[in-house]
C-alpha positions as CSV (number, residue, x, y, z in Angstrom):
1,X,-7.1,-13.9,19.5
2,X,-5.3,-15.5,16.7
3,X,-7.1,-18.1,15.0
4,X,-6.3,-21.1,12.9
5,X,-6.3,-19.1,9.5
6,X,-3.9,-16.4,10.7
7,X,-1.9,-18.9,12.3
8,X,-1.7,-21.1,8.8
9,X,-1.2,-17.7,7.0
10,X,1.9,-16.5,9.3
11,X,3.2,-19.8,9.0
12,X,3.0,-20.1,5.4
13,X,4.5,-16.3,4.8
14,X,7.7,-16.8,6.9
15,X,8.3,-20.1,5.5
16,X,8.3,-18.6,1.9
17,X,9.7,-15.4,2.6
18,X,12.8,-17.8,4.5
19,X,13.2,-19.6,1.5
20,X,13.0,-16.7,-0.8
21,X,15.9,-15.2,1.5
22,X,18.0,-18.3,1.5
23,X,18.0,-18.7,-2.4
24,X,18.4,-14.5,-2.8
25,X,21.4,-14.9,-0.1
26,X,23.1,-17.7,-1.5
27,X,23.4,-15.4,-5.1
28,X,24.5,-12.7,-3.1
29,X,27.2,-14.5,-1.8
30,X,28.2,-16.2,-4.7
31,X,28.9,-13.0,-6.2
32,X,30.6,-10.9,-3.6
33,X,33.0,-13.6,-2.5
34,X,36.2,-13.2,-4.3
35,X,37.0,-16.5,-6.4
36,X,38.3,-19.6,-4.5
37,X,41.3,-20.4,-7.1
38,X,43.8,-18.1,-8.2
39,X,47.5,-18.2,-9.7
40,X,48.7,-18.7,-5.7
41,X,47.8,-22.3,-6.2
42,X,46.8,-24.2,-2.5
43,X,47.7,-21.2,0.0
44,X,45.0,-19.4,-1.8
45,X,42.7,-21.8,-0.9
46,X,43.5,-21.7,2.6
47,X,42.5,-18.1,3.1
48,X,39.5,-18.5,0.8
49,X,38.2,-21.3,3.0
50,X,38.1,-18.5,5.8
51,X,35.5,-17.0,3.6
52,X,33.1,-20.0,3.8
53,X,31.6,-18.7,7.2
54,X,31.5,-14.9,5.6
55,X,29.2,-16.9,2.8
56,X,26.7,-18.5,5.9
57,X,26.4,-15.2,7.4
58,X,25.2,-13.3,4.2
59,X,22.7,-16.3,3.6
60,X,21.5,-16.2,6.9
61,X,21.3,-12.4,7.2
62,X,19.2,-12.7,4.0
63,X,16.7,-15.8,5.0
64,X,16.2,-13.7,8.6
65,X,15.5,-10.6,6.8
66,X,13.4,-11.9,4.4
67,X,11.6,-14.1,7.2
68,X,10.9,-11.1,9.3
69,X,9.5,-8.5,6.4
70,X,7.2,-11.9,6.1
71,X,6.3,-11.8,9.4
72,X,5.9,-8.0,9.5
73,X,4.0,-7.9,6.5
74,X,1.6,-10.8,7.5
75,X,1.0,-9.3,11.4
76,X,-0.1,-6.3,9.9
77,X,-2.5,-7.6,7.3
78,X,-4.1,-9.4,10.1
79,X,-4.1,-7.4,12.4
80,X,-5.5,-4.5,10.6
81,X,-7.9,-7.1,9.1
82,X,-9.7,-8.6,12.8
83,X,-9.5,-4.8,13.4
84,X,-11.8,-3.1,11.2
85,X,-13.6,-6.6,10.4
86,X,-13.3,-6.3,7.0
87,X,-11.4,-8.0,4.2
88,X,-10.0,-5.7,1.3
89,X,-6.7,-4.2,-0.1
90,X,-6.2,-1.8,2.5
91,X,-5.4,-4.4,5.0
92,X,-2.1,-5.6,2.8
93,X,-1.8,-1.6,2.2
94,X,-1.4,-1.5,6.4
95,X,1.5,-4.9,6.2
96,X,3.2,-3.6,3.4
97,X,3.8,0.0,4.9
98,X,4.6,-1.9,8.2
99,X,7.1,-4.0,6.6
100,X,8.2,-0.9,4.8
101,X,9.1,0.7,7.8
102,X,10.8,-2.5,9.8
103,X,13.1,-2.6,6.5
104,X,13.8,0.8,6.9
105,X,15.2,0.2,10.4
106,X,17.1,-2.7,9.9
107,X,19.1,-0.9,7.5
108,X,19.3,2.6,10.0
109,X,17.8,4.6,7.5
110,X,14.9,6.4,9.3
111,X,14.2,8.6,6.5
112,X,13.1,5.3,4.3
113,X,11.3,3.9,7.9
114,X,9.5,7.4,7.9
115,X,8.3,7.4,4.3
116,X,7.0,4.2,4.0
């Protein structure tokens, strides 16, 4: 059973770790899109303004990343937490190795998944 605290702690982690992602994500995209003017003059901006969807999708990729190693990282210092009934630094040991691994998967690398 969840209560109130874990609830307000969960909460708290995804909304900061969404954030976190959104403003990492949106410097990520400013530097990997190529620049919007060039010598071509306006037919360059035509094809750049194909890239403004490219841009949401790298934010977005990075908030829900972010978001999700929150959410990881916060289930599994709970849970490990109303486990053993105690409160000390294994417990964010247990979420960060957790969140370790989920990172490793989202990027296929199962050696990374297994070492963390």
């Amino acid at each position: 059973l969840i209560l109130r605290k874990e609830m307000e702690q969960l909460a708290t982690n995804i909304t900061a770790m969404s954030i976190s992602g959104t403003f990492f994500g949106s410097i990520y995209a400013a530097w990997s899109s190529p620049p919007v003017s060039s010598a071509g003059g306006f037919s360059s901006l035509r094809t750049s303004s194909n890239e403004f969807p490219q841009a949401f999708k790298i934010v977005g990729r990075s908030a829900s990343v972010f978001a999700l190693a929150g959410f990881t990282y916060t289930v599994g210092k709970v849970g490990c937490e109303s486990f053993r009934d105690k409160e000390d630094p294994i417990n964010g040991a247990v979420g960060g190795a957790l969140t370790g691994f989920m990172l490793g998967l989202s990027k296929k690398r199962l050696d990374i998944a297994a070492a963390s």
